[in-house]
TISEVEX-834263 format. One record per residue: z, x, y of N, C-alpha, C, O, CB in turn; residue in three letters. Coordinates in steps of 0.02 Angstrom, whole numbers, padded with zeros to 5 digits, always signed. Glycine has a CB too. Layout:
residues N
ZXYZXYZXYZXYZXYAla/...
//
This chain:
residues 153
+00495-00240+00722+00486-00274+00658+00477-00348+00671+00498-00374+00723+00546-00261+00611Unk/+00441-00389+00615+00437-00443+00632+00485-00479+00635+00536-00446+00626+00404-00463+00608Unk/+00500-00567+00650+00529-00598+00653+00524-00642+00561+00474-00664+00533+00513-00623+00721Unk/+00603-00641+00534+00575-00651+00477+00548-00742+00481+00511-00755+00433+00635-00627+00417Unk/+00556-00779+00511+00518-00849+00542+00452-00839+00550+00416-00885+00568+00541-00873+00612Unk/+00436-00797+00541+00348-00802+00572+00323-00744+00505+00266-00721+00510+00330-00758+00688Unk/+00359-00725+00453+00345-00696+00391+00298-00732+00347+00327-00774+00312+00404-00687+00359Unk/+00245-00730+00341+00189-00753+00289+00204-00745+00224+00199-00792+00185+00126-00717+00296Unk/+00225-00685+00207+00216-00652+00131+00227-00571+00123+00245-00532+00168+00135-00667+00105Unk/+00217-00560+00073+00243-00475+00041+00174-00438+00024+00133-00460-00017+00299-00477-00050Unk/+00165-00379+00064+00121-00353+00041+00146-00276-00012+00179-00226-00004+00078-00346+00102Unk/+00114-00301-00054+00148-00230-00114+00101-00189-00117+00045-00209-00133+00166-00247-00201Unk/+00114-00113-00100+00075-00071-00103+00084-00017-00138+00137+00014-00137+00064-00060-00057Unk/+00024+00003-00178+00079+00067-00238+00026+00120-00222-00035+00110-00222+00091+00048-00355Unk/+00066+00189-00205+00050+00226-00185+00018+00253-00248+00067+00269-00281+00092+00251-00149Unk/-00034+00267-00283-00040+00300-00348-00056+00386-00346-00025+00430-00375-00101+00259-00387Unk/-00103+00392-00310-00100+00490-00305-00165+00498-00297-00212+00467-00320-00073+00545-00382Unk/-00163+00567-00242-00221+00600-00196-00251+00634-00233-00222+00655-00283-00205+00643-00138Unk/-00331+00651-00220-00365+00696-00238-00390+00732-00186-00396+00702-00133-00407+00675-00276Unk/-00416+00827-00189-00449+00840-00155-00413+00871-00089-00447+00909-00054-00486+00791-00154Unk/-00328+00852-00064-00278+00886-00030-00307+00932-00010-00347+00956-00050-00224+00904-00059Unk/-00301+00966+00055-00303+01035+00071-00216+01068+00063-00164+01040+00078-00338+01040+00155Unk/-00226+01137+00032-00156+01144+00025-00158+01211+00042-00196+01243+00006-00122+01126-00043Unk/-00127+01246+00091-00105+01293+00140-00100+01357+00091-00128+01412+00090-00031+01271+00180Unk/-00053+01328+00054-00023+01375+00007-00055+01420-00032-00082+01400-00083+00009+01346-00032Unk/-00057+01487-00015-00094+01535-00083-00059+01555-00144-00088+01574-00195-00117+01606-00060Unk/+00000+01551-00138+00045+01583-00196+00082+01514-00244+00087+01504-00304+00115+01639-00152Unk/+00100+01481-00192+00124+01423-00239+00095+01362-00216+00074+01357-00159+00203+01413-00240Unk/+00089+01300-00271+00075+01229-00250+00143+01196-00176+00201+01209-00159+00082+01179-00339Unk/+00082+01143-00154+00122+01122-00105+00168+01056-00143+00157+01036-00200+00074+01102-00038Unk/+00212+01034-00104+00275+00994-00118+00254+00927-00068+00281+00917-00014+00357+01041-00093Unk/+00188+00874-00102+00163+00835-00088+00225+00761-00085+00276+00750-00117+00104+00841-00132Unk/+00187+00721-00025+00239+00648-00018+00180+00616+00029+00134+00645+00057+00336+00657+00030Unk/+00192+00561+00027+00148+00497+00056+00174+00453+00085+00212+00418+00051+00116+00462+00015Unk/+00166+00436+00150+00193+00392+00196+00146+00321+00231+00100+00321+00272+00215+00442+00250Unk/+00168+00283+00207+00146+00195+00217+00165+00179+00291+00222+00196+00306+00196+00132+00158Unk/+00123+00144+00348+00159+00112+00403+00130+00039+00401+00069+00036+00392+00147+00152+00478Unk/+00151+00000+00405+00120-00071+00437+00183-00127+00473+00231-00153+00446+00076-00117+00364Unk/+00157-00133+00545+00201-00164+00581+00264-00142+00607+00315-00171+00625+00210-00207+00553Unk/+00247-00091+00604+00313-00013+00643+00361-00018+00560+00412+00016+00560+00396-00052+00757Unk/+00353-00042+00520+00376-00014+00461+00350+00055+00416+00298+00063+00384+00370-00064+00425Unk/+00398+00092+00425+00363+00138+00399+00395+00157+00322+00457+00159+00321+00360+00195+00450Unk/+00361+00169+00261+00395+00190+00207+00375+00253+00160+00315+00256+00148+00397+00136+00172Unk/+00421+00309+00128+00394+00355+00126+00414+00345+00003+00457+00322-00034+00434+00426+00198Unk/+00336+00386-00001+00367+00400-00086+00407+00470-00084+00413+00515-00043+00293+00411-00154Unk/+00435+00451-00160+00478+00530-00156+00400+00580-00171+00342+00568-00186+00561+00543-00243Unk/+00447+00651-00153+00418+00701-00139+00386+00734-00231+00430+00742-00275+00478+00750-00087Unk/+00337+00744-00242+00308+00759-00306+00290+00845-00279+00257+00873-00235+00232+00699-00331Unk/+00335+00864-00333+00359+00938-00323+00304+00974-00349+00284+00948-00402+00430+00959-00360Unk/+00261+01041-00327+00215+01056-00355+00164+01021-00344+00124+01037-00388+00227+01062-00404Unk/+00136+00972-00303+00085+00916-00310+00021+00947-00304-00027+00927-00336+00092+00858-00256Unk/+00018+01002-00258-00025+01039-00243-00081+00987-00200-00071+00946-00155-00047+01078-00308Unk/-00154+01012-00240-00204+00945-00212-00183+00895-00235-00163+00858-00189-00277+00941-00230Unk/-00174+00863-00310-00206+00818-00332-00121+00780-00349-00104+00768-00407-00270+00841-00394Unk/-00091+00771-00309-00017+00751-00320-00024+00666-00357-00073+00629-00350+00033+00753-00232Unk/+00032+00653-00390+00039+00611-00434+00108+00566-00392+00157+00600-00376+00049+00650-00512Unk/+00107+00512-00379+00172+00464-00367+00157+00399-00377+00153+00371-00322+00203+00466-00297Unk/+00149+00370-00414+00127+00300-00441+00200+00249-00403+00230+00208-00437+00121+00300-00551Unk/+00214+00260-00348+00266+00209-00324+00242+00174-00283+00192+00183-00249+00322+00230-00297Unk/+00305+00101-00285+00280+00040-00286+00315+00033-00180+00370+00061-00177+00322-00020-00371Unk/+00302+00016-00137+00322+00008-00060+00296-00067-00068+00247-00086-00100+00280+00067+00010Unk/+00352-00112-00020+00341-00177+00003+00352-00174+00098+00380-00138+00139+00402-00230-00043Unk/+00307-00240+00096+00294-00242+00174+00292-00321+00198+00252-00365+00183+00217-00203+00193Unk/+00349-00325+00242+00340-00401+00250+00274-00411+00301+00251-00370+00340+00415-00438+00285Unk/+00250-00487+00286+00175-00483+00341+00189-00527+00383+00214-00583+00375+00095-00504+00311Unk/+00178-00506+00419+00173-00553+00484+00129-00624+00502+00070-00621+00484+00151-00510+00531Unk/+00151-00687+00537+00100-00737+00557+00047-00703+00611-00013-00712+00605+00139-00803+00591Unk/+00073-00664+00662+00028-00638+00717-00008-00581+00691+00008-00531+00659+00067-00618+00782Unk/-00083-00614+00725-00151-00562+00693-00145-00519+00758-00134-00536+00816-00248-00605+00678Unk/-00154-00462+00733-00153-00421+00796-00162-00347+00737-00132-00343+00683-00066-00432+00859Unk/-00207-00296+00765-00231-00231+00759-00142-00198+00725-00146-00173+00669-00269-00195+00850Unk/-00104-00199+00742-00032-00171+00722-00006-00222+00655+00028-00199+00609+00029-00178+00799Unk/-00023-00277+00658+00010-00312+00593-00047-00301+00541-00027-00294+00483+00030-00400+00604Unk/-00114-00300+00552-00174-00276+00502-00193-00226+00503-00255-00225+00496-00228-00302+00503Unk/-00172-00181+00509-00186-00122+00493-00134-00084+00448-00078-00072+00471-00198-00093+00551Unk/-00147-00067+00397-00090-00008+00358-00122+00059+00367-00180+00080+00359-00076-00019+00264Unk/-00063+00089+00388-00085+00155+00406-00064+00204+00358-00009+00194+00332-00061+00176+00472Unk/-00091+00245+00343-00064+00272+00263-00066+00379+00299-00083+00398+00356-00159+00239+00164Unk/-00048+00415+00250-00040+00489+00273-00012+00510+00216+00020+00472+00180+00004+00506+00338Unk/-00023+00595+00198+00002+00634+00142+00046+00689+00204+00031+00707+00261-00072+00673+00080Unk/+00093+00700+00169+00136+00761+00203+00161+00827+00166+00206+00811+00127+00199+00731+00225Unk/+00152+00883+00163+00179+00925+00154+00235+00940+00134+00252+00974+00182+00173+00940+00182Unk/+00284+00942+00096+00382+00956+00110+00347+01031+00133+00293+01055+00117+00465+00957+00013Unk/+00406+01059+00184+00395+01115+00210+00481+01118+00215+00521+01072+00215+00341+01119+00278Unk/+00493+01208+00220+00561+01217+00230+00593+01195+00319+00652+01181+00329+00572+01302+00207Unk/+00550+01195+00365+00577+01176+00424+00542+01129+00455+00573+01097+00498+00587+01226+00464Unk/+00482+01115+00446+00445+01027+00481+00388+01035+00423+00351+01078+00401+00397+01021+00594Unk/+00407+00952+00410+00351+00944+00363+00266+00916+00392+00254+00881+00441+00383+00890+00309Unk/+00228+00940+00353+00154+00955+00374+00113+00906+00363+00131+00876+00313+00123+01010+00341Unk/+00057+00877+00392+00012+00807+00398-00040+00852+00370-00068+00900+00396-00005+00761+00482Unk/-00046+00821+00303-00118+00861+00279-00167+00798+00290-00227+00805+00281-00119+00895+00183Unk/-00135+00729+00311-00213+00700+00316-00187+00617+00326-00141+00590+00295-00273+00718+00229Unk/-00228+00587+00375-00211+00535+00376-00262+00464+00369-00320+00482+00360-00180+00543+00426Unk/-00254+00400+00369-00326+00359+00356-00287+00290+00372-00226+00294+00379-00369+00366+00263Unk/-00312+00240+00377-00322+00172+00369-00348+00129+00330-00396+00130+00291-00339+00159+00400Unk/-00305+00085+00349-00356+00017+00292-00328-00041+00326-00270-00044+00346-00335+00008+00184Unk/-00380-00098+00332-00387-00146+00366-00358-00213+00305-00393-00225+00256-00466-00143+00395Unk/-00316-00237+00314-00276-00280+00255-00302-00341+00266-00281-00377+00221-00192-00283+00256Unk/-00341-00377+00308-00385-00442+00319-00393-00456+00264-00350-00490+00235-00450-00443+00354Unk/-00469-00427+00220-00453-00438+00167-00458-00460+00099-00496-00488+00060-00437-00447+00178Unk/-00370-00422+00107-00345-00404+00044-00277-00472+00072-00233-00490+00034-00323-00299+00026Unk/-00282-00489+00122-00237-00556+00138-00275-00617+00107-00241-00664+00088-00226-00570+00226Unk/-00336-00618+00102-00363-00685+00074-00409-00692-00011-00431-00740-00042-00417-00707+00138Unk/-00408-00611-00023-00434-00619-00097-00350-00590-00140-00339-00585-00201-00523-00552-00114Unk/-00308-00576-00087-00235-00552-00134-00245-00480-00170-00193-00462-00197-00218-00612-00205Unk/-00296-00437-00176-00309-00389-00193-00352-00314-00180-00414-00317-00180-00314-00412-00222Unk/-00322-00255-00171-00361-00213-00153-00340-00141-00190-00287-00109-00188-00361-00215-00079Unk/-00401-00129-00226-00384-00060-00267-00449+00000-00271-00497+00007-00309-00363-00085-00354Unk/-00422+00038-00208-00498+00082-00180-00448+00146-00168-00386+00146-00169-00553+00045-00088Unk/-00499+00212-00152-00478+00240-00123-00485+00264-00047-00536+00256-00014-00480+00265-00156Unk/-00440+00287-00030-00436+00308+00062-00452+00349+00081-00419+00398+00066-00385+00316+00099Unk/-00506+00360+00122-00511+00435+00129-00465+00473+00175-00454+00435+00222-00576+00451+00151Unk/-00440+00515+00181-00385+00556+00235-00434+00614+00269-00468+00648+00231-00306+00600+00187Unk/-00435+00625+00336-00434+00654+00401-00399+00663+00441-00348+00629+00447-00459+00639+00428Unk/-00420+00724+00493-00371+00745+00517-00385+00679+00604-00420+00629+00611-00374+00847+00517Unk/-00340+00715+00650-00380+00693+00736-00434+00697+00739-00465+00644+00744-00368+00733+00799Unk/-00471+00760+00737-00534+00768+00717-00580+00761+00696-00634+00785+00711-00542+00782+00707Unk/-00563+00721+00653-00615+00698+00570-00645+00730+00522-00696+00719+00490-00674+00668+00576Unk/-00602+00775+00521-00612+00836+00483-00589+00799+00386-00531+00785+00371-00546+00913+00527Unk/-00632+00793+00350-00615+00769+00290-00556+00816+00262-00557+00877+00258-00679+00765+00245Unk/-00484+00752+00235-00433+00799+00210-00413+00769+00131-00357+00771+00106-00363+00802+00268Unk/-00442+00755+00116-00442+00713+00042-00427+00621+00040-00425+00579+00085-00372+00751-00008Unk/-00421+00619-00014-00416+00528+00000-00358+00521-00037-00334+00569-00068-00485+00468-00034Unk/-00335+00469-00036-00266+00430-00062-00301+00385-00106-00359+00371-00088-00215+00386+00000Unk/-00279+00353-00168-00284+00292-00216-00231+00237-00197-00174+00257-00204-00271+00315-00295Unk/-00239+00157-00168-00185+00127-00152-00213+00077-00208-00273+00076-00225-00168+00106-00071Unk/-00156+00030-00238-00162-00030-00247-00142-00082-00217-00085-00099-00233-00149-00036-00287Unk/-00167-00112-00180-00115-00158-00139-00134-00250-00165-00187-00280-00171-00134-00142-00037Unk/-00062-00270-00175-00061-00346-00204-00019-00391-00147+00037-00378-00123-00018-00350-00288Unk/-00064-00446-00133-00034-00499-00059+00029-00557-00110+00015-00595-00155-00131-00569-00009Unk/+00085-00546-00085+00110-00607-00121+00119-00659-00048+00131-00636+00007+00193-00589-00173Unk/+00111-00726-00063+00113-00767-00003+00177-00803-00005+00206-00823-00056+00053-00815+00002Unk/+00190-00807+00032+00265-00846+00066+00290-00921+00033+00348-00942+00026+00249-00866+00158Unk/+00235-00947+00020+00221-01021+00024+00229-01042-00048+00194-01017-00092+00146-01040+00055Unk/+00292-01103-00065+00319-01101-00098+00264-01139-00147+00227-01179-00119+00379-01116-00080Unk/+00256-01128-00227+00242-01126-00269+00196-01215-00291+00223-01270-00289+00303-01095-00295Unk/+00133-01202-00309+00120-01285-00312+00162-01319-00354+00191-01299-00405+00050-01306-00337Unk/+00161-01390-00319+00203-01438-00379+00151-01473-00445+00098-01502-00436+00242-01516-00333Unk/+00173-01464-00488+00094-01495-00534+00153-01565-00535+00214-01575-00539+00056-01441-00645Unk/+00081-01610-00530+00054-01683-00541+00088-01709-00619+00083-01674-00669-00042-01682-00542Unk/+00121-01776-00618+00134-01791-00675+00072-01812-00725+00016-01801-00702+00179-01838-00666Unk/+00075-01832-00769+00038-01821-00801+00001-01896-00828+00037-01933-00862+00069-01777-00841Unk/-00065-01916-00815-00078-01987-00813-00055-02017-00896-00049-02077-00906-00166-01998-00790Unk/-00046-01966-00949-00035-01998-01021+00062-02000-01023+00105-01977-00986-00079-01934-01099Unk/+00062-02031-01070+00125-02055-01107+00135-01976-01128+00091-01935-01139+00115-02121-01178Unk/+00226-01966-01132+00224-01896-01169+00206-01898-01263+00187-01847-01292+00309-01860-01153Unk/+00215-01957-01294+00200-01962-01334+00109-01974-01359+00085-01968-01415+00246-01997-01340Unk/+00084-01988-01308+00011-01997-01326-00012-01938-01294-00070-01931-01312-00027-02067-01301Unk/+00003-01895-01258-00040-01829-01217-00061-01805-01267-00122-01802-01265-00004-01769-01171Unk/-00032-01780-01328-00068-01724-01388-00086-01769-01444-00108-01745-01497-00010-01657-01421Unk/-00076-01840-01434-00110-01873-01503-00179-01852-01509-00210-01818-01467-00111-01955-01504Unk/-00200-01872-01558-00277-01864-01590-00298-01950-01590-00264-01999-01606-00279-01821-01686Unk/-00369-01943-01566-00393-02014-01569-00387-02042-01655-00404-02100-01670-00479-02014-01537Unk/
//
């Protein structure tokens, strides 16, 4: 994890919900969840019971960012998982390059998910919002009198 001294800012990422899942299951829907990594942080949403393909979790994951550019601090690595009764299952995994969404503060697309292979496994919807570290501008006093700023000529 990073050093929080060399912490830039918060990246907020909201997991909103997959379309298109492959789901194993013939008799019942699968027991869909979504897992966030960036910078060996890894964070998981709760599990949306029944999610089947098109699972629903509109939750919100934070990520501190790092000063050092490097392939592991820009990259978020994103994945859908299975709940299974004894190991849970990688129906699909993807990337996204946070460059950026570090200098316009915003990114709201969807991901596509694959397997090793590249076998298409549906996509993910992220929203992701950059908050920056850097403390807040100071506004400038003000060149009028407080009594003359809102007069009328």
């Amino acid at each position: 994890m990073s050093d929080p001294g060399e912490e830039i800012g918060t990246l907020v990422v909201v997991v909103l919900k997959a379309r298109n899942l492959r789901d194993r299951h013939t008799f019942y829907k699968q027991d869909a969840y979504a897992q966030a990594t960036l910078n060996k942080v890894t964070k998981k949403t709760q599990v949306d019971v029944k999610g089947g393909q098109h699972p629903v979790w509109d939750e919100e994951l934070r990520f501190p960012v790092s000063k050092r550019v490097s392939d592991e601090t820009r990259k978020l690595e994103v994945s859908c998982w299975s709940k299974e009764p004894r190991t849970d299952e990688c129906v699909g995994k993807g990337s996204v390059d946070i460059s950026n969404t570090l200098k316009t503060g915003e990114f709201d697309d969807w991901v596509p998910l694959q397997m090793e292979d590249g076998t298409y496994r549906g996509e993910i919807f992220l929203e992701m919002t950059y908050y920056a570290k850097t403390p807040p501008l100071q506004r400038r006093a003000s060149k009028w009198k407080p009594t003359e700023r809102l007069a009328r000529p």
